[in-house]
Each structure stands twice: as structure tokens, then as C-alpha cells.
C-alpha positions in Angstrom: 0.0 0.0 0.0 1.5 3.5 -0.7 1.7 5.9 2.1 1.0 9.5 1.5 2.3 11.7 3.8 2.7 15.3 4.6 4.6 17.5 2.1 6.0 19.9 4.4 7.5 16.9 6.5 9.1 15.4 3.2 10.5 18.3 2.4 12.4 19.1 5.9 13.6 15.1 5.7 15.1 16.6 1.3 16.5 19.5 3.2 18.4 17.6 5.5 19.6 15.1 3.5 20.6 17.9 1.1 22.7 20.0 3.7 24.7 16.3 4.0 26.0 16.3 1.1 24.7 13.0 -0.7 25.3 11.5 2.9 29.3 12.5 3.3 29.2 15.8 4.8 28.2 17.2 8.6 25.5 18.9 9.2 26.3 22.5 10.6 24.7 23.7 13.8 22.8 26.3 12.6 20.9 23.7 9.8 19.7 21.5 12.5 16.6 22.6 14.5 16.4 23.5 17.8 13.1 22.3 18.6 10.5 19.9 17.1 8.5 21.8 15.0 5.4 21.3 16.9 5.6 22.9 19.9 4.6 20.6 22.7 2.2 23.2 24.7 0.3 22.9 21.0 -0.8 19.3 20.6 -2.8 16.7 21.8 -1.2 14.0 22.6 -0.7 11.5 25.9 1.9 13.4 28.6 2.5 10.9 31.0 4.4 11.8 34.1 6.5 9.7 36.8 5.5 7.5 38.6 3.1 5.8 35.9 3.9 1.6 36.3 4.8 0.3 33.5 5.7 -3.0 31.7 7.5 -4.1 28.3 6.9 -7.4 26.7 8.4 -7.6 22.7 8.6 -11.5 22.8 5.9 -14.6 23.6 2.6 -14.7 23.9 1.2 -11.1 25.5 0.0 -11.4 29.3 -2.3 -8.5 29.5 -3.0 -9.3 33.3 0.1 -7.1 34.7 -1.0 -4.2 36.9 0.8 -1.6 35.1 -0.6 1.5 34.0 1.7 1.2 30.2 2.4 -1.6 28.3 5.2 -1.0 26.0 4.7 -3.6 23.1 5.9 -4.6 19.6 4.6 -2.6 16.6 4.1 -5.4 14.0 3.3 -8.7 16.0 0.9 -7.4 18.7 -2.5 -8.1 17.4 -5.4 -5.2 17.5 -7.2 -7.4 20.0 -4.6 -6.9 22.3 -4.3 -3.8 22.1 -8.1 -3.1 22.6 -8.4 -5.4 25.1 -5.5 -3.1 27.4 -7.3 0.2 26.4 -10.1 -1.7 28.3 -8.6 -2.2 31.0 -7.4 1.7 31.2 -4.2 0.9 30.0 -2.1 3.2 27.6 -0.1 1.1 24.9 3.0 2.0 23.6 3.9 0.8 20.2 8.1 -0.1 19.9 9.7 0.0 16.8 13.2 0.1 15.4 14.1 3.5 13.8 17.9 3.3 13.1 18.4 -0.5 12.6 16.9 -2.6 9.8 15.5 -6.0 10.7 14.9 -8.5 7.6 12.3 -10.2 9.0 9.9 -7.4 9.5 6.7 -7.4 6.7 8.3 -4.0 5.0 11.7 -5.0 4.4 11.7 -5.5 1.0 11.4 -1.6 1.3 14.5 -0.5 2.9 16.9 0.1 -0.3 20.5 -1.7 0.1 22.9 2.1 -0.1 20.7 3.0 3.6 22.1 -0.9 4.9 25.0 -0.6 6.5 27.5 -2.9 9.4 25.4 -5.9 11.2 24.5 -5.0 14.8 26.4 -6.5 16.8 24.5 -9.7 18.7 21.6 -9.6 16.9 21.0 -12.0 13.3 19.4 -10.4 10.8 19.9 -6.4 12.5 21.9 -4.0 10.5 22.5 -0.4 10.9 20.3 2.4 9.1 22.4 5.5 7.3 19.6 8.1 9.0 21.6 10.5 6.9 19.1 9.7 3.7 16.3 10.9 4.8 14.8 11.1 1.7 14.4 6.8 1.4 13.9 6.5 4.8 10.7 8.7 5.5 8.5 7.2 3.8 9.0 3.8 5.6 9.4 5.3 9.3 5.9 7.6 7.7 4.3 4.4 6.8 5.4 2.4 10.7 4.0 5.9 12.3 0.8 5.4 10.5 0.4 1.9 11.4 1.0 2.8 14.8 -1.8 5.7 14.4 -4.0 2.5 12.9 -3.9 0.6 15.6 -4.3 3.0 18.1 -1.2 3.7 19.7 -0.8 6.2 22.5 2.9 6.5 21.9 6.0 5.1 19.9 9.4 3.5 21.1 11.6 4.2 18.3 14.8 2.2 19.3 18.1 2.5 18.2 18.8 6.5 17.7 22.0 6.2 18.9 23.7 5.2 15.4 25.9 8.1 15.4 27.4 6.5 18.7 28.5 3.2 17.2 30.4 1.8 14.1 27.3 1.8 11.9 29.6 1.6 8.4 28.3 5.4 8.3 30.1 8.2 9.0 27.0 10.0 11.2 27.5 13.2 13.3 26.1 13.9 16.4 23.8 16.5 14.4 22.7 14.3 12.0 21.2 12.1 14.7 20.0 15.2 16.3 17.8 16.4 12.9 16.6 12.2 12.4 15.4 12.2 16.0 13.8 15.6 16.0 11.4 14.6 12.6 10.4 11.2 14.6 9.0 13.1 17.3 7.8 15.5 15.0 6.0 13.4 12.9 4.5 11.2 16.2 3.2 14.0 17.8 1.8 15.2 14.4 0.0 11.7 14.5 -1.6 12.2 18.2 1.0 10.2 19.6 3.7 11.2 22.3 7.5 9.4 21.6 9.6 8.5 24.0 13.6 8.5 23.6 15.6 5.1 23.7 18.7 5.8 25.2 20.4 8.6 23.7 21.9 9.6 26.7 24.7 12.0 25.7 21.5 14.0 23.6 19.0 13.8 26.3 20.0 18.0 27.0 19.2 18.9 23.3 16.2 16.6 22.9 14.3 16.6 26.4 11.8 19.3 24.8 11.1 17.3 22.4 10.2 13.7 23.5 7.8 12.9 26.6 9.3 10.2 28.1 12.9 8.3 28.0 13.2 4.3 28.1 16.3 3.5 29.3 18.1 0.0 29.0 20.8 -0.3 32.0 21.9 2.8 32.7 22.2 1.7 36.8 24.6 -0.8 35.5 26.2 1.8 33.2 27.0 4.9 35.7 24.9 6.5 33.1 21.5 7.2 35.4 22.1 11.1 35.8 22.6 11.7 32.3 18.1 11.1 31.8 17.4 13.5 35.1 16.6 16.1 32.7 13.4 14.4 31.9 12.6 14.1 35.4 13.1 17.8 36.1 10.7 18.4 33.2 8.1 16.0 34.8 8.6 13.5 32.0 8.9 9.7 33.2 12.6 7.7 32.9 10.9 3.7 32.5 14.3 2.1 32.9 15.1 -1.6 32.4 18.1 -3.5 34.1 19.4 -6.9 33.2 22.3 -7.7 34.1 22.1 -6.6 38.1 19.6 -7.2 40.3 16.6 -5.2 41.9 18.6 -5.0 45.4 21.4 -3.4 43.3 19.4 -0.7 41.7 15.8 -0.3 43.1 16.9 2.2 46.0 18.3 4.6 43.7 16.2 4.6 40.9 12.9 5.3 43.5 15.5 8.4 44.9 15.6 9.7 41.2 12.0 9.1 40.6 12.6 6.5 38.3 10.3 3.9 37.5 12.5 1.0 37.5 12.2 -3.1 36.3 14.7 -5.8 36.3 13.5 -8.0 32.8 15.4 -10.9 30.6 17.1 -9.8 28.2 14.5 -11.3 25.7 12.0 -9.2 27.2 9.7 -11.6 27.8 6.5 -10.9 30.4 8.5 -11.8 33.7 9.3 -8.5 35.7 10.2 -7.4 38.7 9.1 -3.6 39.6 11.2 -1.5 42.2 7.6 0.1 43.0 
């Protein structure tokens, strides 16, 4: 099905691509926004706060029976059923996706063009890292995911992975080109109704904290890395961190100091959890 999608918003993602260079250049300061271009006083979209319980399941059969106030789910294999069914029970539904990895066996990935496919990621068969520097392909796919999202009724998105320019993607990304790629996902989900939280990101969250509504972490207790999301708290925006690899007695104290809302989880993310409150 062909996605149509907002001229103005295609146009920012040409401009973009267009100050790179073909992909090889840096963006300069002054050509990345400073802001989303939707103001976040202006929309209407979910704001939660912290405090709000929450659980993530990506992988096995969905238990809908958790008493969490947010379920954090997978975009493509969580069936509309189950997502009505935890609107019914008064529970918001965030919709996870990966924004700046392709995965070949998601239904659209005969889309993603082989020049935006670049080094595997690391651990993870059939993952390779996105060049968000081409804007231009790549809208129209992360347009058409958004819109799915919007379809099936979404409260927010999880786009993982917008850390690229952190790694050794194969691309040569800047720390403003990640800036500009994360900036039209929350523009574009917030244009759809629908808040966005950050994934990780940590050394952005000072530039981007005005622009997403909520931060999910993944073992930043275990890291040294917890102070670098307290932005979010000061601006009453939840940090829903995840630890793996330590256990709740290890982390639970501080993350309830910070106002973190804190869950040890397998790494497969499966439904078992364990919630510091």
C-alpha cells in the first residue's frame, strides 16, 4: 500500500539530506533545529508523568494481566485485539519499533533500499544499521510504521536505536545528524496524536528533552549513566528504565531516589518482571 504523507515533512527530511551532502558531509549547527516543530504546549497528545507503572513485553505470547498502567509492546506482531483489550482495561499502549536498525524479518523489508544498509549489529542476526543520513528513502518507511501505529491505536512510539551516530554503523554519522533524524520522529509522532519516548540517547538527552515525553532507558544503573536522563525528570517526563544484568537490590533504592520507575526483565523481554515500586 502506498503511504501518503505530509509535504511539508518530506520536504524538511530533502532539506536535511541535502545539507549532508549526498550523505558524506556534517551537518552544521545552525541547519539542525532546535526544537521539534510542533511545539509541545500545542498538541494533543498523551503526557504521561512519573511515577506511571509500567511494563514491556516484545517477545511470547502477550500477558495482558500485569497491573501496570503502560504496556510498551511490539509494533508489527501485537494483534489489534490486544491492544483493545488493554485500552479496556485503562491501560495506555506504547507501540516499539526500530528506527535506526533494519530488521529483515519485518513485513516491510523489501522496502528498505540496500545504499541506507549498512555494518550488522552487533548480537543480533538479521539487524543491520540504518544510514539516518538519507532521509529522503527513509521517510517514507518510518511515515508508513507511524501510521500503522496511528491505525492501531497507539498512545505513543518507542523508536529504538537512535543512537547510530554512537556506534560503528559503516556510516560516518554526526552527532547533528542524529539530532535532525530524531527531531522529525518526534515530530512526525506528535503530528500523528501520539507522544514518543527516547531510547537511550543519553549523551542527547539535554538537546532533545523538549522534544520527547518520556525516556526508556536499557541499563543505565549498571552503566554509571542514570544522571545523564534526570533532565526528563526535572521536566516531569517519566525515565521507564530496564536492568538486566544486576539485580533489583542493586538498583531499586536509587532509581525510587531519582523518581525513576525501574524493572529488572530478561534480556529477551519476555512478560517476567520485577518492579522497584
Amino acid at each position: 500500500m502506498r503511504h501518503l504523507f505530509n509535504s511539508l515533512a518530506i520536504l524538511s527530511f530533502i532539506f536535511v539530506a541535502a545539507c549532508s551532502q549526498a550523505g558524506n558531509s556534517e551537518l552544521t549547527e545552525s541547519t539542525v533545529p532546535t526544537s521539534s516543530t510542533t511545539p509541545a504546549s500545542a498538541g494533543n497528545w498523551w503526557r504521561p508523568t512519573p511515577g506511571t507503572s509500567w511494563q514491556i513485553q516484545l517477545q511470547g505470547e502477550l500477558d495482558t494481566s500485569i497491573d501496570a498502567q503502560v504496556y510498551d509492546v511490539d509494533l508489527f506482531d501485537t494483534t489489534q485485539a490486544n491492544i483493545d483489550a488493554l485500552h479496556a482495561k485503562g491501560r495506555k499502549v506504547i507501540c516499539y519499533f526500530s528506527a535506526g536498525s533494519f530488521e529483515d524479518w519485518r513485513s516491510d523489508a523489501a522496502q528498505f533500499p540496500k545504499s541506507v544498509l549498512g555494518k550488522d549489529y552487533e548480537g543480533w542476526e538479521g539487524e543491520r544499521w540504518l544510514d539516518i543520513r538519507q532521509i529522503e528513502q527513509l521517510a517514507p518507511i518510518m511515515g508508513a510504521r507511524l501510521d500503522l501505529a496511528k491505525q492501531k491505536k497507539c498512545d505513543a512510539v518507542d523508536p529504538d536505536n537512535v543512537d547510530g551516530y554512537s556506534v560503528d554503523s559503516g556510516f560516518s554519522i554526526s552527532e547533528n545528524d542524529q539530532l535532525a533524524f530524531n527531531r522529525w520522529l518526534a515530530s512526525e509522532s506528535h503530528r500523528r496524536g501520539m507522544a514518543i519516548g527516547l531510547k537511550n540517547d543519553g549523551s542527547q538527552v539535554a538537546q532533545l528533552v523538549g522534544d520527547f515525553d518520556f525516556v526508556i532507558n536499557e541499563s543505565c544503573f549498571a552503566q554509571n549513566e542514570c544522571d545523564d536522563y534526570l533532565p526528563f525528570i526535572a521536566a516531569n517526563k517519566p525515565v521507564w528504565n530496564i536492568e538486566y544484568e544486576i539485580t533489583p537490590a542493586q538498583f531499586c533504592d536509587e532509581s525510587i531516589t531519582k523518581n525513576f520507575d525501574s524493572l529488572k526483565k530478561n534480556l529477551d523481554l519476555d512478560a517476567k518482571r520485577e518492579s522497584c515500586r
